[in-house]
PDB file of N, H, CA, C and O in Angstrom:
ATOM      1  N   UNK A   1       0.855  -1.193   0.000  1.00  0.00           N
ATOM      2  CA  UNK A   1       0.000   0.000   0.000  1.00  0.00           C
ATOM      3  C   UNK A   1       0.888   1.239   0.000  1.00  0.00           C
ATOM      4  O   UNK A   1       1.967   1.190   0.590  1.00  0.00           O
ATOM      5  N   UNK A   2       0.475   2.403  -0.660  1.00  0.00           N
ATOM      6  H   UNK A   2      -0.402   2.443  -1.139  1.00  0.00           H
ATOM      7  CA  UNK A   2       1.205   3.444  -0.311  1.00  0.00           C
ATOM      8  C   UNK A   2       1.533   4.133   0.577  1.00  0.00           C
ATOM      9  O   UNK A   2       0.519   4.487   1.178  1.00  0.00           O
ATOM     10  N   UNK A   3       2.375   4.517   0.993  1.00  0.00           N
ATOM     11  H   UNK A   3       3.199   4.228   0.505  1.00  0.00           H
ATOM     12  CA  UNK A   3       2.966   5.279   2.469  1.00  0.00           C
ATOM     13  C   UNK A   3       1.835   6.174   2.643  1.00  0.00           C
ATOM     14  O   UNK A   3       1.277   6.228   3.739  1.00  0.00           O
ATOM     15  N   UNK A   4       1.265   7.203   1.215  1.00  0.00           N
ATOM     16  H   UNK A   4       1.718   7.159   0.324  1.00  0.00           H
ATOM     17  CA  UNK A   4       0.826   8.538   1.733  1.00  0.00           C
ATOM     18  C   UNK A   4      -0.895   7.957   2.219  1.00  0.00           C
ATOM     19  O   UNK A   4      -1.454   8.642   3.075  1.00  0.00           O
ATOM     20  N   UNK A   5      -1.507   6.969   1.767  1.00  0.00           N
ATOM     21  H   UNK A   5      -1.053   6.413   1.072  1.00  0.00           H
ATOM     22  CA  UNK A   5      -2.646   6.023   2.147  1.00  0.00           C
ATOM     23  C   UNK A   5      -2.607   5.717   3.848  1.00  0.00           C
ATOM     24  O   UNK A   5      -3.402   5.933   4.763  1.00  0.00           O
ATOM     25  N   UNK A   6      -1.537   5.230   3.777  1.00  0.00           N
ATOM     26  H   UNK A   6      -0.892   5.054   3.034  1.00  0.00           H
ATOM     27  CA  UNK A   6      -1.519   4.952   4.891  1.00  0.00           C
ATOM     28  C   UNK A   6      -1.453   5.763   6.244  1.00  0.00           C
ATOM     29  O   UNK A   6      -1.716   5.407   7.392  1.00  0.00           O
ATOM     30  N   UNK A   7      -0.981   7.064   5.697  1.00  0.00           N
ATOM     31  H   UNK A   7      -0.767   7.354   4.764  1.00  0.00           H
ATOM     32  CA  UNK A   7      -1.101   7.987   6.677  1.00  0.00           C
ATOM     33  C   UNK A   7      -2.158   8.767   6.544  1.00  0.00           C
ATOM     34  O   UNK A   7      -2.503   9.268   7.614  1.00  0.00           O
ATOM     35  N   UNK A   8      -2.782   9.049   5.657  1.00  0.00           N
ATOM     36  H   UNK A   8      -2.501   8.642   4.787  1.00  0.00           H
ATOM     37  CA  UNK A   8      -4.433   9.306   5.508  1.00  0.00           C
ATOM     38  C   UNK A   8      -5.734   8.655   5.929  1.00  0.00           C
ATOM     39  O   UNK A   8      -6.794   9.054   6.412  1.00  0.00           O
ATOM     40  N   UNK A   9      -5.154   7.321   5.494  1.00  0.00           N
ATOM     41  H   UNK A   9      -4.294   6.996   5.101  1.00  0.00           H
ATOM     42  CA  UNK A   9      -6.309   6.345   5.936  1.00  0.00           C
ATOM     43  C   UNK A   9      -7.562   6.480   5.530  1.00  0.00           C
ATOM     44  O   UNK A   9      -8.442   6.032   6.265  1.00  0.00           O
ATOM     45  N   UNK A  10      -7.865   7.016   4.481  1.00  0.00           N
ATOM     46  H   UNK A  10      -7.150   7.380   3.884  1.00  0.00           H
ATOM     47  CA  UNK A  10      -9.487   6.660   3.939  1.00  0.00           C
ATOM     48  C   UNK A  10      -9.783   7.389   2.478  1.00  0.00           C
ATOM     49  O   UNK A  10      -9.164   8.271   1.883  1.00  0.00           O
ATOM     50  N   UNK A  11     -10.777   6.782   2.207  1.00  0.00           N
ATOM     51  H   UNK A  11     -11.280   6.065   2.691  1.00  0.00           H
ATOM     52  CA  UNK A  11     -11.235   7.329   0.952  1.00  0.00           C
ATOM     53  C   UNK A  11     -11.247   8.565   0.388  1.00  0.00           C
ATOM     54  O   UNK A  11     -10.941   8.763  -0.787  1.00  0.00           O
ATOM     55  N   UNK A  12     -11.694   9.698   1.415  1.00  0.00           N
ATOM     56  H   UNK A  12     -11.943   9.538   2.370  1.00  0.00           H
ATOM     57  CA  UNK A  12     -11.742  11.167   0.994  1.00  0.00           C
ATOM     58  C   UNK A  12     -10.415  11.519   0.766  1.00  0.00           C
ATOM     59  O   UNK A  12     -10.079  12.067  -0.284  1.00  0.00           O
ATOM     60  N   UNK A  13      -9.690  11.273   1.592  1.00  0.00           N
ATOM     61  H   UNK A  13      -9.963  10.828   2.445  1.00  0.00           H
ATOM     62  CA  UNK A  13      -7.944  11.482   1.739  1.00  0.00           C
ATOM     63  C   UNK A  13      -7.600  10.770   0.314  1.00  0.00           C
ATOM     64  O   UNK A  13      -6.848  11.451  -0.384  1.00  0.00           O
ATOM     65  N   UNK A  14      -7.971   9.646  -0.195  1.00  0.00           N
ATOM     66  H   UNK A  14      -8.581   9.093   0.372  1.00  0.00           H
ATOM     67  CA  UNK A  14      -7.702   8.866  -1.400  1.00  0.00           C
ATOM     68  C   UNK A  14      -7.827  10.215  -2.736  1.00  0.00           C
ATOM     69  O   UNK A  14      -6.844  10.517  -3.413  1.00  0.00           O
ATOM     70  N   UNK A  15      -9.059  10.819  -2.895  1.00  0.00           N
ATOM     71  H   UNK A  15      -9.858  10.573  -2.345  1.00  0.00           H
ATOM     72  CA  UNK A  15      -9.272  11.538  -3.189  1.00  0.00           C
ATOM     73  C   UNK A  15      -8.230  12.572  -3.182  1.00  0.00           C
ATOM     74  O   UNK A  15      -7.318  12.524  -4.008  1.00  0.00           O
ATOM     75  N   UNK A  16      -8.300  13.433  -2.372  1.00  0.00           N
ATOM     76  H   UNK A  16      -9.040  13.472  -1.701  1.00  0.00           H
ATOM     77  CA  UNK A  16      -7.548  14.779  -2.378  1.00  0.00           C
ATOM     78  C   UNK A  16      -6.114  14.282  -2.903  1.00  0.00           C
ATOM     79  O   UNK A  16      -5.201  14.933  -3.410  1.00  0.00           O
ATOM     80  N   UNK A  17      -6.212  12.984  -2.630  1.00  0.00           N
ATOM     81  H   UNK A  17      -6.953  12.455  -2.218  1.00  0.00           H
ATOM     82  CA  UNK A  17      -3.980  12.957  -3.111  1.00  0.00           C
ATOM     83  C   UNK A  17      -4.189  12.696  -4.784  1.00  0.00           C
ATOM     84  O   UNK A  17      -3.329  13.044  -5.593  1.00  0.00           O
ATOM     85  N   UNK A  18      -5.255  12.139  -5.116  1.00  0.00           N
ATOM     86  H   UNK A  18      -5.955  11.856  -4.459  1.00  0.00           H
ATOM     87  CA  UNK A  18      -5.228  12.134  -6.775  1.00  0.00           C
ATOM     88  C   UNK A  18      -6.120  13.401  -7.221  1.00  0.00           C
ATOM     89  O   UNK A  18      -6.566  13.387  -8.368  1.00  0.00           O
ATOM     90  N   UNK A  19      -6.444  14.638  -6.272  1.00  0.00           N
ATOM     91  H   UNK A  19      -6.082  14.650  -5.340  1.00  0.00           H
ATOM     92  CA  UNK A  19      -6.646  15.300  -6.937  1.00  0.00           C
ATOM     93  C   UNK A  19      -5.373  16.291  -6.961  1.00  0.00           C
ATOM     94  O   UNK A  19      -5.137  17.223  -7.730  1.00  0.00           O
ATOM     95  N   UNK A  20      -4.566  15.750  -5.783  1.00  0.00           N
ATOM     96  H   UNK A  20      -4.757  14.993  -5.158  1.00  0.00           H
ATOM     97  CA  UNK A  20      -2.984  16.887  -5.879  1.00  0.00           C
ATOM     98  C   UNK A  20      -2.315  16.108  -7.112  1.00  0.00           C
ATOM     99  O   UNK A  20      -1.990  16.848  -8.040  1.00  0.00           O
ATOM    100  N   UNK A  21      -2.095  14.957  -7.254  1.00  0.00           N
ATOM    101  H   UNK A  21      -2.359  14.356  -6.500  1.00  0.00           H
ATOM    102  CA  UNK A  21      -1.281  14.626  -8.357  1.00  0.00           C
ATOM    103  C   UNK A  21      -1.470  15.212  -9.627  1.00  0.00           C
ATOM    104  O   UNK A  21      -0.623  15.187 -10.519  1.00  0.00           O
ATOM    105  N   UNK A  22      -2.961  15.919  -9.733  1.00  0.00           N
ATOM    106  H   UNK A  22      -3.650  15.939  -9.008  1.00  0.00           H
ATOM    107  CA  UNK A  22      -3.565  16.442 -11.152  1.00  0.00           C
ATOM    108  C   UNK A  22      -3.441  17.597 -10.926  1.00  0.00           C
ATOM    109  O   UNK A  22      -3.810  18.244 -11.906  1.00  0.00           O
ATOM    110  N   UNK A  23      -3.054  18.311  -9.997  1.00  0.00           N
ATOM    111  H   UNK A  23      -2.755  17.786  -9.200  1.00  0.00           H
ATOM    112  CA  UNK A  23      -2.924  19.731 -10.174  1.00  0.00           C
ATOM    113  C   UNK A  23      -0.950  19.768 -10.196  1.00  0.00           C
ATOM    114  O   UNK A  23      -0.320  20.753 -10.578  1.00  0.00           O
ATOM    115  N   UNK A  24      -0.327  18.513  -9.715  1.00  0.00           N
ATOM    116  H   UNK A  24      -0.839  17.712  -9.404  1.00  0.00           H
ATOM    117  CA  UNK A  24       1.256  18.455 -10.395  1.00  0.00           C
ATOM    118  C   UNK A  24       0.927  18.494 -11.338  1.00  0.00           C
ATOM    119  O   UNK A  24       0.883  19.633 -11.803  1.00  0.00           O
ATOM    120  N   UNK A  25       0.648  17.778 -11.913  1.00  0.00           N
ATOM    121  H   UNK A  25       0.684  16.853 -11.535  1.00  0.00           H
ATOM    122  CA  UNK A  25       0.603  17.448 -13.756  1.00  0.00           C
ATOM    123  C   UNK A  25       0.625  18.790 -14.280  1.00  0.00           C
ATOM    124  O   UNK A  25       1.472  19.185 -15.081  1.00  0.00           O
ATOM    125  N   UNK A  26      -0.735  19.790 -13.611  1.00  0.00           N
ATOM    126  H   UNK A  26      -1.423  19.469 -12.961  1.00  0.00           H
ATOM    127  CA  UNK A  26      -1.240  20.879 -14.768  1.00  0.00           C
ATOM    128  C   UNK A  26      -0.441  21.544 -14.527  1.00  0.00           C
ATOM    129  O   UNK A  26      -0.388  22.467 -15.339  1.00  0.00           O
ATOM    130  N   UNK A  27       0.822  21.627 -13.234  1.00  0.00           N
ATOM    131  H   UNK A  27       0.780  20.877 -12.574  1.00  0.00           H
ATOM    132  CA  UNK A  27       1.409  22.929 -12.777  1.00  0.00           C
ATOM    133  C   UNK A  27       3.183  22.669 -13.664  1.00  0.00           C
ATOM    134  O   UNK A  27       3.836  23.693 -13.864  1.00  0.00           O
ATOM    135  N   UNK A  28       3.644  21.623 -14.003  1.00  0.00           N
ATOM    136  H   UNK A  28       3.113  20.791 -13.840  1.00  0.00           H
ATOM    137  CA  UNK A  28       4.598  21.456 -14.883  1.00  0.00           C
ATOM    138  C   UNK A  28       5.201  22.662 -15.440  1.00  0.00           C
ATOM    139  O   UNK A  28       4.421  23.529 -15.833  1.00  0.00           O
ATOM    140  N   UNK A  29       6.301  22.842 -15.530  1.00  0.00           N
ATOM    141  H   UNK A  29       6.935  22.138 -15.210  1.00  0.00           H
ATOM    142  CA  UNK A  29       6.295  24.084 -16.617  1.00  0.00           C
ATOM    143  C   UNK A  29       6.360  25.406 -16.081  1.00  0.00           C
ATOM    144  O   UNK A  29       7.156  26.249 -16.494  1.00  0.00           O
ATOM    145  N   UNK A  30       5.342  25.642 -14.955  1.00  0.00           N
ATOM    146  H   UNK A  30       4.696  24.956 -14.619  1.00  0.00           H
ATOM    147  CA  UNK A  30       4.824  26.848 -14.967  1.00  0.00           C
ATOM    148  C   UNK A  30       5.216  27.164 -13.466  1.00  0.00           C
ATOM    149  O   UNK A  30       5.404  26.349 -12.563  1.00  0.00           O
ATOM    150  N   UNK A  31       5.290  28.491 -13.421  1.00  0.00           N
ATOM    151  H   UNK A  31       5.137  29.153 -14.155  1.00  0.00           H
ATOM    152  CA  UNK A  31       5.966  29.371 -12.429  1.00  0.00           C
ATOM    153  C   UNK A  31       4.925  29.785 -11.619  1.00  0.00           C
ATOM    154  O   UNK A  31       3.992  30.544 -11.882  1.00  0.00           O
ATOM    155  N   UNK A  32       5.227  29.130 -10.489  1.00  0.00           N
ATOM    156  H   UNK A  32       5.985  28.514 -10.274  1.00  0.00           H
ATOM    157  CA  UNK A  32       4.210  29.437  -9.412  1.00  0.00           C
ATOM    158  C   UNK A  32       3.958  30.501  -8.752  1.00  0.00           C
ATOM    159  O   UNK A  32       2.942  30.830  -8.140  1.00  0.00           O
ATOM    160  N   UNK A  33       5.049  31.085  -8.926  1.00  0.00           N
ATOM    161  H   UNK A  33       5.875  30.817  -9.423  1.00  0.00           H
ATOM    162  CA  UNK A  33       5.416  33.064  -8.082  1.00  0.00           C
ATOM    163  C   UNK A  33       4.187  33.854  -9.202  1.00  0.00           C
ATOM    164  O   UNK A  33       3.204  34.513  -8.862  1.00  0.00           O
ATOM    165  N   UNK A  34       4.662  33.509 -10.626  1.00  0.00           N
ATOM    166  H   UNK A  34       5.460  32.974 -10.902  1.00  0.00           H
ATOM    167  CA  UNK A  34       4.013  34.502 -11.122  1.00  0.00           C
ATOM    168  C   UNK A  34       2.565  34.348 -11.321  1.00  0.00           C
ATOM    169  O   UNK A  34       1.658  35.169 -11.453  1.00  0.00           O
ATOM    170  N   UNK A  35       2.608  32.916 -11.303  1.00  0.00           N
ATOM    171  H   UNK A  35       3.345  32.249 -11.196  1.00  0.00           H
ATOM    172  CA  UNK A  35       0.718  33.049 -11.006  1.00  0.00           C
ATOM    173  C   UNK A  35       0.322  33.414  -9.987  1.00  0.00           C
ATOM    174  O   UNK A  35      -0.721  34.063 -10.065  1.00  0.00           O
ATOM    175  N   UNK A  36       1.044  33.158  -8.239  1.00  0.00           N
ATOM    176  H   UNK A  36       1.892  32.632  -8.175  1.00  0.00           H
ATOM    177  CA  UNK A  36       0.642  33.832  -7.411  1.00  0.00           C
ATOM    178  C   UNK A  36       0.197  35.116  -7.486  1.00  0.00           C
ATOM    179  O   UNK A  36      -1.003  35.355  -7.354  1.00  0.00           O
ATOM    180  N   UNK A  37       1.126  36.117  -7.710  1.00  0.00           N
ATOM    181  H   UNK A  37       2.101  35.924  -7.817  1.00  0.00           H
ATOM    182  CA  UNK A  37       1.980  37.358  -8.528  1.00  0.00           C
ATOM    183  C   UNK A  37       0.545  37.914  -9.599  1.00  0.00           C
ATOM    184  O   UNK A  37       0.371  39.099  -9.882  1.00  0.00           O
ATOM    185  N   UNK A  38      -0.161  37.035  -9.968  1.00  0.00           N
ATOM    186  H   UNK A  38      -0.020  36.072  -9.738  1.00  0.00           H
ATOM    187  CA  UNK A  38      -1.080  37.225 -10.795  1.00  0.00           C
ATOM    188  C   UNK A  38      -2.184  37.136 -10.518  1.00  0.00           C
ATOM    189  O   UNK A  38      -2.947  37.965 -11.014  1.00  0.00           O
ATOM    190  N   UNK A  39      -2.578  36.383  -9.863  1.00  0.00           N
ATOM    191  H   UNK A  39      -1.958  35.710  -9.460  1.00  0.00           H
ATOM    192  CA  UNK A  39      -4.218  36.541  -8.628  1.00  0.00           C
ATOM    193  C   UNK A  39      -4.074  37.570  -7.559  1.00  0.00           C
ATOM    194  O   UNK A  39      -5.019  37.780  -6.799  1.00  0.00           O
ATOM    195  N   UNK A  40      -2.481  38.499  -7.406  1.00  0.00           N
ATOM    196  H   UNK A  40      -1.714  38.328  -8.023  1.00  0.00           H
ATOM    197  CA  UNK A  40      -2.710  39.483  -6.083  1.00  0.00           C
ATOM    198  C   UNK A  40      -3.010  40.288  -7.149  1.00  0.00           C
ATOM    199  O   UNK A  40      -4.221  40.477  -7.030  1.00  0.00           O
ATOM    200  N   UNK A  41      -2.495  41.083  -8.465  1.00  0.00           N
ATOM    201  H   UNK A  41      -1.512  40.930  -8.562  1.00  0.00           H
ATOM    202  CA  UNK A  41      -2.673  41.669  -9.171  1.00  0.00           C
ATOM    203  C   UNK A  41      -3.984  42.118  -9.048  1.00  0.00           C
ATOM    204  O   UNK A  41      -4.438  43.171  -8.600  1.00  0.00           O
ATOM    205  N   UNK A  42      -4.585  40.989  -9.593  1.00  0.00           N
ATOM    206  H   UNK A  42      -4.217  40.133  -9.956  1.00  0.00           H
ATOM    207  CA  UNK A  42      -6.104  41.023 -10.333  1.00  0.00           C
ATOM    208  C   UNK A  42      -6.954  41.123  -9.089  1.00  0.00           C
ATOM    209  O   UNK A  42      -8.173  41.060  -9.251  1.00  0.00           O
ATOM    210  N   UNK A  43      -6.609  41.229  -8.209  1.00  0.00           N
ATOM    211  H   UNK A  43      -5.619  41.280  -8.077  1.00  0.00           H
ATOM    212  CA  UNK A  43      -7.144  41.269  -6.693  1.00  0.00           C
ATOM    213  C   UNK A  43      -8.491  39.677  -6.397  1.00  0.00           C
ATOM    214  O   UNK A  43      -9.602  39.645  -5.868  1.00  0.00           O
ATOM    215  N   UNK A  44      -7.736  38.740  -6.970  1.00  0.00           N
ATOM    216  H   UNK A  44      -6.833  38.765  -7.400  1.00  0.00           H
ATOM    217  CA  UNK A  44      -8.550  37.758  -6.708  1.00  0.00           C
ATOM    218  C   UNK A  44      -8.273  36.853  -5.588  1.00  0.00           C
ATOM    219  O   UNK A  44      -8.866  35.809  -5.315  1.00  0.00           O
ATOM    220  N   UNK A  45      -7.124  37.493  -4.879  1.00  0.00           N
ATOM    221  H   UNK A  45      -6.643  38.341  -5.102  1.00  0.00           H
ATOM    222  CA  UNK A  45      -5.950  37.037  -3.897  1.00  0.00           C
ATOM    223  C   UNK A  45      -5.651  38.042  -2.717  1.00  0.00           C
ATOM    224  O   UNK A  45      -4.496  38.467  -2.672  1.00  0.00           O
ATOM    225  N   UNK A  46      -6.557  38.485  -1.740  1.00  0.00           N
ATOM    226  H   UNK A  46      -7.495  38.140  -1.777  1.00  0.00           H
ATOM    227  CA  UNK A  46      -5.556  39.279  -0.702  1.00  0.00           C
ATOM    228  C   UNK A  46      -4.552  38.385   0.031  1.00  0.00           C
ATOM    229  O   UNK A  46      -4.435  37.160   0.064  1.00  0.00           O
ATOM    230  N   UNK A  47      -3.618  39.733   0.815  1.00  0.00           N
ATOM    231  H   UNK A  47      -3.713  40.728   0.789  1.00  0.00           H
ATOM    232  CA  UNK A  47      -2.386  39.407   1.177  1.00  0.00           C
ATOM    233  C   UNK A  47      -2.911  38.399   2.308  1.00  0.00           C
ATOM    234  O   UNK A  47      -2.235  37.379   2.438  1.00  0.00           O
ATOM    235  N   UNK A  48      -3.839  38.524   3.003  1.00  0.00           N
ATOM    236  H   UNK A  48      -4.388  39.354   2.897  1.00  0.00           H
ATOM    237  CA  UNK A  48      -4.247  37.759   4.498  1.00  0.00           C
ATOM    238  C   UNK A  48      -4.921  36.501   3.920  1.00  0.00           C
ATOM    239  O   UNK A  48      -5.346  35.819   4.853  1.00  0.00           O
ATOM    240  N   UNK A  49      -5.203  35.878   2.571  1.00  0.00           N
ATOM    241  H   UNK A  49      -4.858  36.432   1.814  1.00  0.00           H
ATOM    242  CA  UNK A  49      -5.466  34.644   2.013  1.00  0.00           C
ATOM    243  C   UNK A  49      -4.542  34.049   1.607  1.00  0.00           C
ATOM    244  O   UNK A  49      -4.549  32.818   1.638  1.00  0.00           O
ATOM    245  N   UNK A  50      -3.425  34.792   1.086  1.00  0.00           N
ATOM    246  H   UNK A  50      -3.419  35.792   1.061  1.00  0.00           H
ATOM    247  CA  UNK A  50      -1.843  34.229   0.496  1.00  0.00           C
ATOM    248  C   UNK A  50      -1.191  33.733   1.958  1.00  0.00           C
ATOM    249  O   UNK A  50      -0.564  32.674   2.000  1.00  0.00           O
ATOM    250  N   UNK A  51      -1.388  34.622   3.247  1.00  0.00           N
ATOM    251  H   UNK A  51      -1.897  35.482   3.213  1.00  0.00           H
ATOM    252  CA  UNK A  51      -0.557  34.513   3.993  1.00  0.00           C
ATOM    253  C   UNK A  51      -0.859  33.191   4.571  1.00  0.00           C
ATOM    254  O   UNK A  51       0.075  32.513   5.000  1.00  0.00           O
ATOM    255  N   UNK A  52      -2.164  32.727   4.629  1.00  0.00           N
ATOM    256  H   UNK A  52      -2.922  33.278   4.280  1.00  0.00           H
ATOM    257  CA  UNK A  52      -3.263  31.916   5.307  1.00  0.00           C
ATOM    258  C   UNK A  52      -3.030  30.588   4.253  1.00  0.00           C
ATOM    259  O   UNK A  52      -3.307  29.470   4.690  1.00  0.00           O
ATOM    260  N   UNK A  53      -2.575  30.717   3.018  1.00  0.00           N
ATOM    261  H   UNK A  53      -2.350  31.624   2.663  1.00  0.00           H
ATOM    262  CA  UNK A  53      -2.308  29.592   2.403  1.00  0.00           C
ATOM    263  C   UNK A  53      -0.536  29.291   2.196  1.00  0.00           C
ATOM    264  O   UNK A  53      -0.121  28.267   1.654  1.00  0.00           O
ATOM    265  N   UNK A  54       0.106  30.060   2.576  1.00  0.00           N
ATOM    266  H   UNK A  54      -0.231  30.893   3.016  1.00  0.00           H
ATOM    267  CA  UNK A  54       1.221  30.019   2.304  1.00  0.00           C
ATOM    268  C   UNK A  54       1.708  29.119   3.965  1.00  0.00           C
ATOM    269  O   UNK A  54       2.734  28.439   3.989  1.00  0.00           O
ATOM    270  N   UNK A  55       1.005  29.235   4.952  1.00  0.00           N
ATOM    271  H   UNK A  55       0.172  29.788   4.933  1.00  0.00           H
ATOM    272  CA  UNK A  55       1.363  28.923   6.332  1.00  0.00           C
ATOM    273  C   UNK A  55       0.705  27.255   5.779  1.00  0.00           C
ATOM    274  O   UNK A  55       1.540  26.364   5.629  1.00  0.00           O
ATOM    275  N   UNK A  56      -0.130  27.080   5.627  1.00  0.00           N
ATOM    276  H   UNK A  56      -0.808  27.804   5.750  1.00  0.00           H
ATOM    277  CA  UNK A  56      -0.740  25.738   5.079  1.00  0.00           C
ATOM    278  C   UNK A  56       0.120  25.210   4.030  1.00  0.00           C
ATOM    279  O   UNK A  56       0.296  24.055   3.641  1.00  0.00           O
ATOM    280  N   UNK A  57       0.382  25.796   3.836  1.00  0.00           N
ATOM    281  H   UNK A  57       0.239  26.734   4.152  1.00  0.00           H
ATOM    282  CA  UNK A  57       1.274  24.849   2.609  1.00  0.00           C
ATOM    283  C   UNK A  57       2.996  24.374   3.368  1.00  0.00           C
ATOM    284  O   UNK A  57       3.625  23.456   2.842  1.00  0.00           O
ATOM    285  N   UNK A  58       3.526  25.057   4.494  1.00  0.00           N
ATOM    286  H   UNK A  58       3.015  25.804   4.921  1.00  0.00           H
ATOM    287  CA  UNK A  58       4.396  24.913   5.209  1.00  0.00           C
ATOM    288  C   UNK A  58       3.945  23.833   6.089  1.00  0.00           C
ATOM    289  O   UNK A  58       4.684  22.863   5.925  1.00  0.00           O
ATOM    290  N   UNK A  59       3.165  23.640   6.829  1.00  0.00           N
ATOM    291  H   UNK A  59       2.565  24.428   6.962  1.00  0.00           H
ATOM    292  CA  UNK A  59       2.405  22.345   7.561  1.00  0.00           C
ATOM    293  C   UNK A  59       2.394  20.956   6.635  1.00  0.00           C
ATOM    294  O   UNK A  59       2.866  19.864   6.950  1.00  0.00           O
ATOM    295  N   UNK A  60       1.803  21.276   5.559  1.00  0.00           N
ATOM    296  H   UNK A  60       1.419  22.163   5.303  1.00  0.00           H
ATOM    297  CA  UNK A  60       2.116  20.104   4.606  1.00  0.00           C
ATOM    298  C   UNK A  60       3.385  19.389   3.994  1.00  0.00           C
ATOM    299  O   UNK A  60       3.587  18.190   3.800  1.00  0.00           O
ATOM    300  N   UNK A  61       4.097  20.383   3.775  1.00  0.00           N
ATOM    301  H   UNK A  61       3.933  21.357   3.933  1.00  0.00           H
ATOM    302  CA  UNK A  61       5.577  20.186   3.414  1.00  0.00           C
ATOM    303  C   UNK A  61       6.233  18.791   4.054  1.00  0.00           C
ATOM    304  O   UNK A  61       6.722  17.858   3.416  1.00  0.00           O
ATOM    305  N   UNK A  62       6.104  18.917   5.456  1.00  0.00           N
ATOM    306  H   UNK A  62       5.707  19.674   5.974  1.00  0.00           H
ATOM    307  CA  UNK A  62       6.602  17.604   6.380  1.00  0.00           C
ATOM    308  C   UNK A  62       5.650  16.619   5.415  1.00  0.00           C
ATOM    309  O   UNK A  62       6.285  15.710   4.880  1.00  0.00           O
ATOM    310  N   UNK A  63       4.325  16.666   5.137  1.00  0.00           N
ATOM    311  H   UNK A  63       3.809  17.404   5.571  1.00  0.00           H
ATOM    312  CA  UNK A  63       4.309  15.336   4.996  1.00  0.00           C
ATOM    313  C   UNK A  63       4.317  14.542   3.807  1.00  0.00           C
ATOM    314  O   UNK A  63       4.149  13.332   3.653  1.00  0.00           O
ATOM    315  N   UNK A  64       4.645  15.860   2.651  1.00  0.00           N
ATOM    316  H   UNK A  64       4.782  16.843   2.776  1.00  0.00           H
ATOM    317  CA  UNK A  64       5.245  15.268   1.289  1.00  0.00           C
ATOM    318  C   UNK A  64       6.723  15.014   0.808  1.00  0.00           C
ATOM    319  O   UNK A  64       7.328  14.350  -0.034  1.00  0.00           O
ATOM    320  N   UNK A  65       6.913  15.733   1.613  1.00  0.00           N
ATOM    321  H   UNK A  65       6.421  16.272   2.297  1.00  0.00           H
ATOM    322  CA  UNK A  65       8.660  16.210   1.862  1.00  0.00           C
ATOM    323  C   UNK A  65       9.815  14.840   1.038  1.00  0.00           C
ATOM    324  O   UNK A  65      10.759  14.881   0.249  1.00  0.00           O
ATOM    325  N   UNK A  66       8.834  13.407   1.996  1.00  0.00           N
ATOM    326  H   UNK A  66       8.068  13.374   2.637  1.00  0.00           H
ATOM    327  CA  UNK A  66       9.668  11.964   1.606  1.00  0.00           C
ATOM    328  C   UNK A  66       9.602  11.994   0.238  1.00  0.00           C
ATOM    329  O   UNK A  66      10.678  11.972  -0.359  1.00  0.00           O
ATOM    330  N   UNK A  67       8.307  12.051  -0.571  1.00  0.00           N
ATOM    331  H   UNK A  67       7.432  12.069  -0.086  1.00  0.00           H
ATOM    332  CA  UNK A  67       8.220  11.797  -1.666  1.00  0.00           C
ATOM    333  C   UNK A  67       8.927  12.465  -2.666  1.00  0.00           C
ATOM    334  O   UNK A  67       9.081  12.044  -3.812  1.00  0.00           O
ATOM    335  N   UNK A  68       9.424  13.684  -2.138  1.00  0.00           N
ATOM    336  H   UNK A  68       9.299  14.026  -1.207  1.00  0.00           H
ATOM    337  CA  UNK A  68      10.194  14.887  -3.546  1.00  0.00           C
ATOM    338  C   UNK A  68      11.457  14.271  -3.310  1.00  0.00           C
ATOM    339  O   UNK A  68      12.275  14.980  -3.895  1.00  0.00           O
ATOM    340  N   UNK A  69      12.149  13.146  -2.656  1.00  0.00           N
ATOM    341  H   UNK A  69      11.484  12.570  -2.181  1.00  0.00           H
ATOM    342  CA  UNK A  69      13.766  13.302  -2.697  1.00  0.00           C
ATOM    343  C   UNK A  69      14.379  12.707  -3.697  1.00  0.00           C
ATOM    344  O   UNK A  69      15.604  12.777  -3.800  1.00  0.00           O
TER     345      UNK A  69
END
């Protein structure tokens, strides 16, 4: 079974990891600053939602971390 399954443990969690693998796929290529960079622009992004996802995305890090080496 897979490590990241196993630390999820269920179906919905099954879910969200094949829906992150499809947003790797689409993000290939492409520069993540400047799309950030591009939703504060267009104001579809305040700074206190970036900050609020940028802290979430640091929490997660530990637990993908194994898989990027």
């Amino acid at each position: 079974m897979n490590p990241l399954f196993k630390q999820f443990g269920n179906q919905q969690n099954g879910n969200i990891l094949q829906q992150f693998g499809q947003f790797m796929q689409q993000m290939k290529g492409k520069n993540p600053n400047e799309i950030i960079n591009q939703l504060v622009s267009e104001g579809k992004v305040n700074q206190q939602q970036l900050n609020a996802v940028q802290q979430q995305a640091q929490q997660m890090q530990g637990i993908f971390r194994p898989f990027f080496k």
